[in-house]
C-alpha positions, 0 to 999 in steps of 0.5 A: 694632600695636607692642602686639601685636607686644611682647606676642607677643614677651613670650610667645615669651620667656617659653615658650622661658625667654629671659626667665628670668633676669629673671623670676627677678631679680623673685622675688629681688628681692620674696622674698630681699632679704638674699641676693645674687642670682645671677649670670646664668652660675650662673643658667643653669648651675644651670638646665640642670644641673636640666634635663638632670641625671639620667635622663630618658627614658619607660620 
């Protein structure tokens, strides 16, 4: 049952992007091991300034 629970929850994570700067912190860590990762403000600054920067709307 803790299994499904966890898991569940690991999807939840991961559909809402409450787990994105972890995932990103496993890509820096396999892809860009010379470079200093960013930290967890500037992670999320520059994520919602990609998400919300710029027009967006349907017509």
């Amino acid at each position: 049952m803790l299994n499904k629970i966890e898991a569940f929850w690991r999807g939840l994570r991961h559909l809402s992007g409450d787990d994105a700067y972890e995932r990103y912190l496993r890509h820096h860590a396999e892809h860009h091991q010379a470079d200093t990762p960013l930290s967890k403000a500037t992670f999320f600054k520059q994520w919602q300034d990609e998400k919300w920067n710029g027009i967006k709307r349907c017509c």
